[in-house]
SEMARNU-587901 format. One record per residue (C-alpha): residue number from 1; x, y, z; residue in one letter. Coordinates in Angstrom, 2 decimals, always signed. Each point is the difference from the previous one (the first is absolute). Layout:
BEGIN
  seq     east    north       up  type
  NUM        X        Y        Z     a
...
***
This chain:
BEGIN
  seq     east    north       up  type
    1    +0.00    +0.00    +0.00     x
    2    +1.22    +3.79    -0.83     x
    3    -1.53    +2.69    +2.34     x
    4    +0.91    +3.65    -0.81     x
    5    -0.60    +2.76    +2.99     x
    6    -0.73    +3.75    -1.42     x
    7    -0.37    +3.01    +1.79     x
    8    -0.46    +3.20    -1.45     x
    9    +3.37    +1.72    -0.35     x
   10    -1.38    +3.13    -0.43     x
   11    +0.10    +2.93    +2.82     x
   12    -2.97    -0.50    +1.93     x
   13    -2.12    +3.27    +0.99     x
   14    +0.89    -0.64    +3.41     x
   15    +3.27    +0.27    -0.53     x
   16    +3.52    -2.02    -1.08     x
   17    -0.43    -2.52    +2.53     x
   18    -3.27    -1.11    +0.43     x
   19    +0.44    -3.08    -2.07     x
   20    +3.21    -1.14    +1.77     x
   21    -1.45    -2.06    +2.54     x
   22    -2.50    -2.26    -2.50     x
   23    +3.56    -0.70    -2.38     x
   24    +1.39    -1.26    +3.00     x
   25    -3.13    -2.10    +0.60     x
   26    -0.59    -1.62    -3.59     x
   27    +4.17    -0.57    +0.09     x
   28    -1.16    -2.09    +3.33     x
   29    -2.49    -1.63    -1.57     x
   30    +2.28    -1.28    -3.05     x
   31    +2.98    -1.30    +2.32     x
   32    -1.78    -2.92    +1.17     x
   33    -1.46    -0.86    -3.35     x
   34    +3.46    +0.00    -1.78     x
   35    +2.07    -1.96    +3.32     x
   36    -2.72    -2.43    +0.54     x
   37    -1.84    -0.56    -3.01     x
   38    +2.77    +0.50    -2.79     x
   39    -2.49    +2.85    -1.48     x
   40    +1.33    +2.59    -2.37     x
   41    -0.35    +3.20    +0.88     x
   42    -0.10    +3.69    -1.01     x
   43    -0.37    +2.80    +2.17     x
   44    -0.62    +3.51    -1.90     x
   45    -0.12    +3.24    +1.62     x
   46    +1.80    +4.00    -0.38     x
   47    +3.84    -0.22    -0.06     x
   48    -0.70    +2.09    +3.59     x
   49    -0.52    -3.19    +1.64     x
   50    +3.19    -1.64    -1.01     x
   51    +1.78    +3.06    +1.55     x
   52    -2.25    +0.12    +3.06     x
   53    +0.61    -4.41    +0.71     x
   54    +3.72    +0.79    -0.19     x
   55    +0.24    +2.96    +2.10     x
   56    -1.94    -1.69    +2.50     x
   57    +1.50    -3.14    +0.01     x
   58    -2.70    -1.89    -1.72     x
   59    +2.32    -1.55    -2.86     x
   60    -1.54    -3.30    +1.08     x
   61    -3.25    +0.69    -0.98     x
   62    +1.16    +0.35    -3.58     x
   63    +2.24    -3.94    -0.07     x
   64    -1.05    -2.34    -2.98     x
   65    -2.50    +2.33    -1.29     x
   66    -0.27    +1.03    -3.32     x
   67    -0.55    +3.90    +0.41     x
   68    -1.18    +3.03    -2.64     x
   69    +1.10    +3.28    +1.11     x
   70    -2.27    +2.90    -1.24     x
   71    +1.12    +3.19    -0.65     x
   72    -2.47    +1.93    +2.01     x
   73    +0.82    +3.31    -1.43     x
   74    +0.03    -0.59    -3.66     x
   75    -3.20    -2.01    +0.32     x
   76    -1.74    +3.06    +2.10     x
   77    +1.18    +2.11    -3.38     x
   78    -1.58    -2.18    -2.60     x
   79    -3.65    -0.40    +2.02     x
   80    +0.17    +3.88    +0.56     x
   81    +0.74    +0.37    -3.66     x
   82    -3.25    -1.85    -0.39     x
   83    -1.95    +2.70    +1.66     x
   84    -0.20    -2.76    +2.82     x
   85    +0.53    +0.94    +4.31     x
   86    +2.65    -3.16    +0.49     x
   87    -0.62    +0.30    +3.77     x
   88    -3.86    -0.95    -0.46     x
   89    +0.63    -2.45    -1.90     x
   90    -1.20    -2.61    +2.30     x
   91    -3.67    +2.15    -0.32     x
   92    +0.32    -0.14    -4.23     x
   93    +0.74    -4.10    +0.14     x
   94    -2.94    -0.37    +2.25     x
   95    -2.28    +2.00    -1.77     x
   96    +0.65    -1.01    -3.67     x
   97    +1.05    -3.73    +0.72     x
   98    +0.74    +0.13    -3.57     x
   99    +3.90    -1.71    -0.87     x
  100    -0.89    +1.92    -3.35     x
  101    +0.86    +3.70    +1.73     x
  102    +2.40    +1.94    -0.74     x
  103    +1.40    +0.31    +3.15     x
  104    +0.15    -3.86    +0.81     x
  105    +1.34    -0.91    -3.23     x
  106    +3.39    +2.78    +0.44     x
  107    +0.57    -2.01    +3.63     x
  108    -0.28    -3.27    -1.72     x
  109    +2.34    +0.83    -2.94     x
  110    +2.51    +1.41    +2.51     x
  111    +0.33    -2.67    +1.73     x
  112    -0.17    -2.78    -2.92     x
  113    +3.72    +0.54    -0.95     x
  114    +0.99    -1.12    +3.22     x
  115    -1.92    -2.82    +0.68     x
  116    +2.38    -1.90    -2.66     x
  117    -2.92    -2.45    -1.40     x
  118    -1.45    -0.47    +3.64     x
  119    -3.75    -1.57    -0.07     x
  120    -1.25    +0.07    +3.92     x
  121    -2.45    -2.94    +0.52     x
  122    -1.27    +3.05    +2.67     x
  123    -0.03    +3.27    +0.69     x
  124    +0.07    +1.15    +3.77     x
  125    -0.70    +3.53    -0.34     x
  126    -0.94    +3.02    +3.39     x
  127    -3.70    +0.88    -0.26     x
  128    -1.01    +0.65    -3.94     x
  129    +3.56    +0.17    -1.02     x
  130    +0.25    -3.72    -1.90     x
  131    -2.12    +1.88    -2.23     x
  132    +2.79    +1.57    -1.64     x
  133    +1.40    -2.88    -1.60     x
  134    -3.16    -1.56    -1.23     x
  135    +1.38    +0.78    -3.68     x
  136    +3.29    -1.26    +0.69     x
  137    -0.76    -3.29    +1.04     x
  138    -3.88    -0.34    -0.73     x
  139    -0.22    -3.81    +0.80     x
  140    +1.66    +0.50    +3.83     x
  141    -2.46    -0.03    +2.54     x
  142    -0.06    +3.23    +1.81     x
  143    -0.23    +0.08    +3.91     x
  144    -0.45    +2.92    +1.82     x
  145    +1.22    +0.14    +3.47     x
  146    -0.39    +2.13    +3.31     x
  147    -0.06    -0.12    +3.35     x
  148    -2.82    -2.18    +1.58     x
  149    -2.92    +1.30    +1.45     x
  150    +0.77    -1.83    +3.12     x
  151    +3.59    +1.37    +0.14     x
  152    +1.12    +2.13    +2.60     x
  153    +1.13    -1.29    +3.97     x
  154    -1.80    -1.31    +1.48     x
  155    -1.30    -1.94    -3.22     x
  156    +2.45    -1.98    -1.38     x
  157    +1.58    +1.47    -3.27     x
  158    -1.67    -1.21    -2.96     x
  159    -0.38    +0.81    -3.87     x
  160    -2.08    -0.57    -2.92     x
  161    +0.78    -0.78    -3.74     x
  162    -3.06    +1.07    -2.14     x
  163    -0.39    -0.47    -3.78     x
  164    -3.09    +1.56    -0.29     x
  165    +1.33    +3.47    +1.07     x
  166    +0.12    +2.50    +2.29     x
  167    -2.50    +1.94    +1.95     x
  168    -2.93    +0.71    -1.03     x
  169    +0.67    -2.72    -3.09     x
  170    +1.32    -2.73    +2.56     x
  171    -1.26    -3.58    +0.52     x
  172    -2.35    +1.44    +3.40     x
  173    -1.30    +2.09    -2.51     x
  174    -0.70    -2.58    -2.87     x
  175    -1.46    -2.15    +2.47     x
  176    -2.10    +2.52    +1.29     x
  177    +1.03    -0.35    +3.43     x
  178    -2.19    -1.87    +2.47     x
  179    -1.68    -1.05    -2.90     x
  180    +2.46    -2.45    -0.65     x
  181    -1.32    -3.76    -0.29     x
  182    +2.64    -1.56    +1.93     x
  183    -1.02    -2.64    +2.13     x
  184    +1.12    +0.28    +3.92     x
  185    +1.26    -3.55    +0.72     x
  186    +0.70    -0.90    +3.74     x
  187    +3.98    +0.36    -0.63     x
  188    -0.74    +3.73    -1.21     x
  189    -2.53    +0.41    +3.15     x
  190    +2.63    -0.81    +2.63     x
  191    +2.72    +1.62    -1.91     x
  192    -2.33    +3.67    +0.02     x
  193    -1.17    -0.77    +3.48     x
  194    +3.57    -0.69    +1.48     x
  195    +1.65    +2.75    -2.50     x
  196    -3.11    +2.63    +1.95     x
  197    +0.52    -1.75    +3.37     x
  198    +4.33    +0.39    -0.02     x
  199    -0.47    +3.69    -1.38     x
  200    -2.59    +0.87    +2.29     x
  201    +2.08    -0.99    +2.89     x
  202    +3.14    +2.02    -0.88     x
  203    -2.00    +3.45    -0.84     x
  204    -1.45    -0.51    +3.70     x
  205    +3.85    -0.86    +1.41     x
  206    +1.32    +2.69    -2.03     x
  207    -3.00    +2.63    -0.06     x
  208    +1.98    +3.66    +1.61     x
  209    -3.10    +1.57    -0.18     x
  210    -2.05    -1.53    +2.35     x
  211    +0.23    +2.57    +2.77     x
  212    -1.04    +2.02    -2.71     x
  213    -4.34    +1.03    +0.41     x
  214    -0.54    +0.04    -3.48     x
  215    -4.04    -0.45    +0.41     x
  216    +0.02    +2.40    +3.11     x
  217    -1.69    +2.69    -1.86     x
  218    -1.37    -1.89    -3.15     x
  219    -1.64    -3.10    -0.31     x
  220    +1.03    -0.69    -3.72     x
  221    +3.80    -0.14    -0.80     x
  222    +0.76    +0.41    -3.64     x
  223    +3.85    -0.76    -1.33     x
  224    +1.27    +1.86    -2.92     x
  225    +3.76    -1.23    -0.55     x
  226    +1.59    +2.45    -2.57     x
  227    +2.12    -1.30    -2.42     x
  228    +2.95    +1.78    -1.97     x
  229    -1.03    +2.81    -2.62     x
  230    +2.34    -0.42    -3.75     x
  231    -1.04    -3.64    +0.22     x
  232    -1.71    -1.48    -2.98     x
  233    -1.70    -2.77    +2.77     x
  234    -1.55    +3.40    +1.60     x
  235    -0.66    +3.17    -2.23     x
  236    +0.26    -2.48    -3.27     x
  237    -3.43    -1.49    +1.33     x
  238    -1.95    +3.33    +1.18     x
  239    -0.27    +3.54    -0.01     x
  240    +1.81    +0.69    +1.92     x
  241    +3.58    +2.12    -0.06     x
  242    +1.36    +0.25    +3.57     x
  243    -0.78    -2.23    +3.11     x
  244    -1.21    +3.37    +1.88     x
  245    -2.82    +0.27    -2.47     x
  246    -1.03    -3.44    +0.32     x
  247    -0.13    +0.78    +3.73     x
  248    -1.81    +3.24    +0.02     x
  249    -2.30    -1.72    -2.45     x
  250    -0.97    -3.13    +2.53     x
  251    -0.03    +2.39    +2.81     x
  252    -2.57    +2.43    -1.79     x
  253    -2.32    -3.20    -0.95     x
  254    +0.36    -1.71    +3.80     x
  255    -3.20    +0.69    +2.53     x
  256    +1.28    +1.90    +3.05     x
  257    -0.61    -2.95    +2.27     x
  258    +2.58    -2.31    -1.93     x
  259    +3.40    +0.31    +1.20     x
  260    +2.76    -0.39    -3.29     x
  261    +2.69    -1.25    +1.29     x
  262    +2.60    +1.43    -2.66     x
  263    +3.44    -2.31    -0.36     x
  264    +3.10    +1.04    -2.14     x
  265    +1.93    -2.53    -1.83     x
  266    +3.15    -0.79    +1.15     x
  267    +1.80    +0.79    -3.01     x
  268    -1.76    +3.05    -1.28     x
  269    +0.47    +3.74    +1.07     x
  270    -1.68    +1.04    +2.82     x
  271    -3.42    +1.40    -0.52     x
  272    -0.71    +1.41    +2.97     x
  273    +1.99    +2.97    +1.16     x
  274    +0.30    +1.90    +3.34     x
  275    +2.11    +2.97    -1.31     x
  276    +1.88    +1.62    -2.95     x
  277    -1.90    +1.31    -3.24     x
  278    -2.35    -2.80    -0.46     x
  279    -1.28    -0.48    +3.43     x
  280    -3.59    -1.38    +0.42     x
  281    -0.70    -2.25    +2.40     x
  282    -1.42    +2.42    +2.07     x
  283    -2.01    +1.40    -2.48     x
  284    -1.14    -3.46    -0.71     x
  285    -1.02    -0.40    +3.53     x
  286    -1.87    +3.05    +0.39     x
  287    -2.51    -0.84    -3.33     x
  288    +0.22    -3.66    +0.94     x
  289    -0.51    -0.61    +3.28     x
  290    -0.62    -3.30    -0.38     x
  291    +4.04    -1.18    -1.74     x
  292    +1.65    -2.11    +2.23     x
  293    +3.83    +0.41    -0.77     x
  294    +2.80    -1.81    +3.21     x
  295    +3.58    +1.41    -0.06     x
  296    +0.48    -3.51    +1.11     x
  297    -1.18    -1.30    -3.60     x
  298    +3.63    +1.23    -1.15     x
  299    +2.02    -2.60    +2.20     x
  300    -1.31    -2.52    -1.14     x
  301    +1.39    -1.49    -3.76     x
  302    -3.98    -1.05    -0.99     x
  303    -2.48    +1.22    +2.42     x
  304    -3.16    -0.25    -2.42     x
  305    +0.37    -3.70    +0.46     x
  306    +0.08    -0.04    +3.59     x
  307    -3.11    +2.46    -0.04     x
  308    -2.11    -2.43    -2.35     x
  309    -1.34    -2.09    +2.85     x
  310    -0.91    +3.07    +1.91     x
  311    -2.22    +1.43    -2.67     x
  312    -3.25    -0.27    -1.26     x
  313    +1.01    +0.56    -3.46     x
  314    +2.46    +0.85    -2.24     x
  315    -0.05    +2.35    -3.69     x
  316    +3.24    +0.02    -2.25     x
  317    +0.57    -0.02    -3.46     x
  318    +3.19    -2.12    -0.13     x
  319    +1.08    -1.00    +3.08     x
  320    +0.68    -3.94    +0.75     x
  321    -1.76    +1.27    +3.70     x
  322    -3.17    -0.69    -2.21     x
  323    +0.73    -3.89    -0.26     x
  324    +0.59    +0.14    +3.56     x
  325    -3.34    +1.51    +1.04     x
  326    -1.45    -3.41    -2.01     x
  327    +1.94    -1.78    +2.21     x
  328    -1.45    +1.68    +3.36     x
  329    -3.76    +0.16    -1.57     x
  330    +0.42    +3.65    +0.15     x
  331    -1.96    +2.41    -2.41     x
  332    +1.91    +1.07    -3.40     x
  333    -0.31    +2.47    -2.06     x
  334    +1.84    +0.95    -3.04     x
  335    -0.91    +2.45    -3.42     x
  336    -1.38    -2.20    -2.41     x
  337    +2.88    +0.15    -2.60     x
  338    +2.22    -1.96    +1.77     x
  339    +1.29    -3.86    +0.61     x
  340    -1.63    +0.30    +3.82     x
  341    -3.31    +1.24    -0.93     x
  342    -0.51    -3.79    -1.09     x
  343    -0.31    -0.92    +3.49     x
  344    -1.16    +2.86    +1.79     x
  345    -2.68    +0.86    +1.47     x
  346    -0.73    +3.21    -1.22     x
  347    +1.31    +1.92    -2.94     x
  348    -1.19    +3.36    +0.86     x
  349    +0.90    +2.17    +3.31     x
  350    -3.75    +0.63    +0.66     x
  351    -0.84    -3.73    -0.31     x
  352    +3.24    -1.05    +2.41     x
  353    -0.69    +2.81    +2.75     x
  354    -4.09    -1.28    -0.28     x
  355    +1.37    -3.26    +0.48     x
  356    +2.70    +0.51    +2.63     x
  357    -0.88    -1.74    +3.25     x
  358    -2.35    -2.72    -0.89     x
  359    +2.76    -2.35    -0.06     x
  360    -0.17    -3.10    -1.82     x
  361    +0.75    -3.49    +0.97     x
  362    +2.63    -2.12    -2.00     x
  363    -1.79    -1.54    -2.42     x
  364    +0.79    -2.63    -2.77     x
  365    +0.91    +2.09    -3.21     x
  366    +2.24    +2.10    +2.14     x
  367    +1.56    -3.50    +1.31     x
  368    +0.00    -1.53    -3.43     x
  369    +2.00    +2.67    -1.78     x
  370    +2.54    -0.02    +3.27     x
  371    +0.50    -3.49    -0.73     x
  372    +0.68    +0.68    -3.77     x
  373    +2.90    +2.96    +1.20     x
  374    +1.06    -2.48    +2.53     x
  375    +0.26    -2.90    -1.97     x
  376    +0.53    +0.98    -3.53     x
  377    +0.92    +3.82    -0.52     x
  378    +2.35    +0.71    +3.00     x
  379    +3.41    -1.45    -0.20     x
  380    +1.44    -0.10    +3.91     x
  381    +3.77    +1.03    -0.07     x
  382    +1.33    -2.93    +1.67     x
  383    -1.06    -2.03    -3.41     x
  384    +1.82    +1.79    -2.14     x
  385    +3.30    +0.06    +1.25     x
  386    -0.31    -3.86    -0.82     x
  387    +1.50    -0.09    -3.51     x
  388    -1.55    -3.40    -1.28     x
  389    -2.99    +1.03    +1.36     x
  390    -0.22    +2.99    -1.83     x
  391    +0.86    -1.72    -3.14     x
  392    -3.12    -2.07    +0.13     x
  393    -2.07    +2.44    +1.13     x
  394    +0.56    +2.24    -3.00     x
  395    -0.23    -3.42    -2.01     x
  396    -3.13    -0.45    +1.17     x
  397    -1.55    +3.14    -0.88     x
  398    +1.80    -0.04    -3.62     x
  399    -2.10    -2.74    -0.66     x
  400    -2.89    +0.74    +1.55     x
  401    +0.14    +3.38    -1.96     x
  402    +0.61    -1.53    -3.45     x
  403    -3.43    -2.44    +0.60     x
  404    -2.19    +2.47    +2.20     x
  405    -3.09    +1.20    -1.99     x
  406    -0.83    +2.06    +3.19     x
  407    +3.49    +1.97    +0.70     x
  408    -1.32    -0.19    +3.64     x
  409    +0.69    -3.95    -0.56     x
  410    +3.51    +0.75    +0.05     x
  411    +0.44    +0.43    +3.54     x
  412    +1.00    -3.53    +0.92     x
  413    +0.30    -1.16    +4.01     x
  414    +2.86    +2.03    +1.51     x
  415    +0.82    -3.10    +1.98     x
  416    -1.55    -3.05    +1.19     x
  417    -1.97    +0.73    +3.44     x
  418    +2.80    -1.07    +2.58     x
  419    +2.54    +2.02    -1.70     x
  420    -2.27    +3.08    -0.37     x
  421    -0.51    -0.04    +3.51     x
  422    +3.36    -0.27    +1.19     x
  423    +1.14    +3.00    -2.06     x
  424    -3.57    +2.13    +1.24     x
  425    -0.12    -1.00    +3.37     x
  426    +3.13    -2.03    +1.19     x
  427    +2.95    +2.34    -1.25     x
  428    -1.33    +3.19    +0.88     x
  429    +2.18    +1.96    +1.17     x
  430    +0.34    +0.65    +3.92     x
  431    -2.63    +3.03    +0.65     x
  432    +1.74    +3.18    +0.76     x
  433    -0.68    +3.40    -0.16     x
  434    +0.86    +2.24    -3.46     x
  435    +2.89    +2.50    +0.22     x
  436    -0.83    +3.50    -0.03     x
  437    -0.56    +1.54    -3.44     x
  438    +2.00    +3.31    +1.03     x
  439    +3.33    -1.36    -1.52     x
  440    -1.57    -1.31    -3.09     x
  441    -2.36    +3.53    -0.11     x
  442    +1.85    +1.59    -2.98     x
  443    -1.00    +3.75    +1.77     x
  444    +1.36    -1.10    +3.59     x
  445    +3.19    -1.28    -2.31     x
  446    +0.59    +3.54    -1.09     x
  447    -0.55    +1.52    +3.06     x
  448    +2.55    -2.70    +1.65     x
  449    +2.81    +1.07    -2.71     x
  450    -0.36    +3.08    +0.06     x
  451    +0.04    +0.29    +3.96     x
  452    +3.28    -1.69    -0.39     x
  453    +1.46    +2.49    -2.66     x
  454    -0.56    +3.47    +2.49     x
  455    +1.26    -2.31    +3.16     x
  456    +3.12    -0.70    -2.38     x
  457    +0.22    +3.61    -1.07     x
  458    -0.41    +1.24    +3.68     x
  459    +2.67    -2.41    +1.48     x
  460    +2.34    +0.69    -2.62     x
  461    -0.83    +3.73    +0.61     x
  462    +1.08    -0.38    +3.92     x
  463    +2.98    -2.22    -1.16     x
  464    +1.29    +3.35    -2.15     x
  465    +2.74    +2.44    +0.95     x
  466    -1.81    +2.96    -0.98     x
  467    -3.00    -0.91    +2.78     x
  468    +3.42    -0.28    +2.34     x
  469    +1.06    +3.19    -0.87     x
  470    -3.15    +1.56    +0.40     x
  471    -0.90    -1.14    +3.31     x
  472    +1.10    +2.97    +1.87     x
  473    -2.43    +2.31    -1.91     x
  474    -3.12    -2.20    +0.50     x
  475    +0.90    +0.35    +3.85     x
  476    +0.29    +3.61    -0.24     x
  477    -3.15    +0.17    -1.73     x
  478    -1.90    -2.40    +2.14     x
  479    +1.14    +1.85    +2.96     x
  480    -1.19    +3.60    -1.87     x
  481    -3.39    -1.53    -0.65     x
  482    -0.71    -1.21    +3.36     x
  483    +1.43    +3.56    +1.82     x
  484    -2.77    +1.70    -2.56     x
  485    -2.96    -2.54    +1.10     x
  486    +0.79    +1.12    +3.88     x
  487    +0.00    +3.84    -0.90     x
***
């Protein structure tokens, strides 16, 4: 089997870096394929990540793979010659799935030269990006991974591989959600109940908000977890531009008796602000009375999942806090143009807030479709650091694809039941609280630096001979101002 890993080389609109981290990941995923199952592999990303793995001393990630090295820059000129924005390019793929655009077809033929007669079995692709290559290599089956909806600690790291597509164009959404036919056998009903049972426990062990009164003055508790604005999984689905106007605009629709308990995400800016030019949380809080917003909330690494068992309900557009709320039988709510809406609740902010506190039970659709993440969509971690593994897992779903007349056929069994839950409920990791987010918070980073730069300058000033030399005069005038404050 060949298995090619992309990731769009391009400058992201968040900045140099933000694809670093998901390079790193796909080169993780191919070691074990090539040292255990004698696969050949390709891993194709900007040239900036080849200087970036040996800088950091990640050279290893890179051994036995067959590598293409894009020039970021020249491709960036060629797309803008096109009259294309490179850094939303992730938004034009999704929108036009086409392999036929313009766009597409430059990234493909850029990277053809260097693929030296390379034909991938599979592609293994972030989000929407195995797109791109769908001219390229037409016959490859395209997978299109991300972080698991169950993925954060305390849950145990997971992802998903998705040929149907991303989003709102996903398998949840082809299957319509919890109106998928899938039939709840008694190995999926024990693996839900003791996957809700183990999870349940740790929020309650790990829960740093339960001295908190969070129904003290309302008796309906509403979470709104904002996500990161420039994102194509957030503003490429709504409206929306910024996540401040996404939050004045659930504020302004929320009934003054239901607290919103407002979240940041841990790797976004922060949205509310105390002080400087674009202050407003105490504006906020004087037309909403009702926002709920915990200085606390910024220690911890992901406190919208902790809060999810606290709540009545939960609205997001994006947010993987959604899938947990299914989990918990809490109320969701998301706008109807997105992958979530599929299994919410409600798709409109009046309908949710109408909604909000009539709680339902867990009920079989929302049990069934758990089962199908557990069990077919989710891949736990621990799997796929298992090479041969891995190999037949992605043989299985290469041949699944090529005879599916349903693509939703094509998710085969993850694992047989034993081995599924081992790696959901036997190798999770030891609960423990999440670090703070103020080292990761890009703002509190700048602050940190720059705090560092004056103490620098000012010890460096102190060090010099000329504050020496001076030192007499600053006594003779501290002395002068302190005779003219007693006169």
């Amino acid at each position: 089997m060949k298995v090619a890993c992309f990731v769009n080389p391009l400058v992201q609109a968040r900045g140099p870096c933000f694809n670093f981290g998901w390079v790193e990941t796909l080169a993780n995923l191919l070691q074990p394929l090539r040292r255990d199952a004698r696969c050949e592999c390709m891993l194709i990303a900007g040239g900036w990540f080849k200087d970036w793995a040996s800088q950091n001393q990640k050279g290893a990630l890179l051994t036995g793979l067959r590598t293409v090295w894009i020039d970021e820059l020249a491709l960036y000129r060629r797309l803008r010659a096109l009259g294309e924005l490179p850094t939303a390019l992730d938004q034009t793929a999704y929108q036009v799935d086409d392999a036929e655009h313009p766009a597409l077809r430059v990234i493909a033929e850029a990277m053809a030269r260097d693929a030296n007669g390379f034909e991938p079995d599979i592609i293994i692709g972030f989000a929407g990006q195995a797109n791109y290559l769908a001219r390229l290599w037409p016959s490859a089956l395209r997978l299109h991974i991300e972080r698991g909806h169950f993925g954060r600690d305390p849950y145990p790291f997971s992802m998903y591989f998705d040929h149907v597509g991303t989003h709102a164009r996903s398998a949840v959404a082809r299957a319509g959600g919890l109106k998928l036919a899938y039939p709840l056998t008694s190995d999926g009903r024990t693996l839900v109940s003791a996957f809700r049972s183990q999870m349940t426990a740790a929020f309650d062990g790990l829960d740093p908000f339960r001295t908190q009164a969070l129904r003290k003055r309302f008796d309906r508790l509403c979470l709104l977890p904002l996500q990161v604005s420039n994102e194509f999984s957030f503003d490429g689905l709504v409206n929306y531009r910024t996540q401040f106007e996404y939050l004045y605009d659930v504020l302004a629709a929320a009934p003054k008796d239901v607290a919103v308990i407002v979240t940041e995400h841990p790797n976004g800016d922060p949205v509310l602000r105390r002080s400087g030019s674009c202050a407003n949380i105490d504006m906020l809080r004087r037309t909403f009375p009702n926002i709920v917003f915990l200085d606390e909330f910024r220690q911890c690494q992901s406190p919208s999942q902790l809060l999810v068992p606290r709540v009545d309900g939960v609205w997001t557009v994006s947010s993987s806090v959604g899938y947990q709320a299914l989990l918990f039988s809490r109320l969701l709510g998301s706008p109807s143009s997105t992958e979530l809406s599929h299994v919410a609740d409600a798709t409109t902010l009046e309908d949710f807030f109408a909604r909000l506190g009539h709680r339902r039970s867990t009920n079989v659709d929302a049990d069934n479709f758990l089962a199908w993440l557990l069990e077919r969509y989710l891949v736990p971690a621990s799997l796929l650091t298992d090479g041969r593994w891995f190999h037949d897992y992605l043989q299985r779903r290469l041949d699944a694809a090529r005879r599916a007349s349903d693509p939703i056929d094509a998710f085969v069994p993850t694992a047989d039941a034993d081995r599924l839950m081992d790696a959901w409920i036997v190798k999770t990791p030891p609960l423990a609280m999440g670090s703070s987010q103020g080292e990761d918070d890009p703002s509190v980073a700048e602050l940190i630096t720059n705090l560092k730069a004056v103490r620098c300058e000012r010890d460096a000033l102190l060090k010099s001979t000329s504050w020496r030399v001076t030192a007499p005069l600053r006594l003779v005038k501290q002395a002068a101002g302190r005779a003219r404050f007693r006169h």
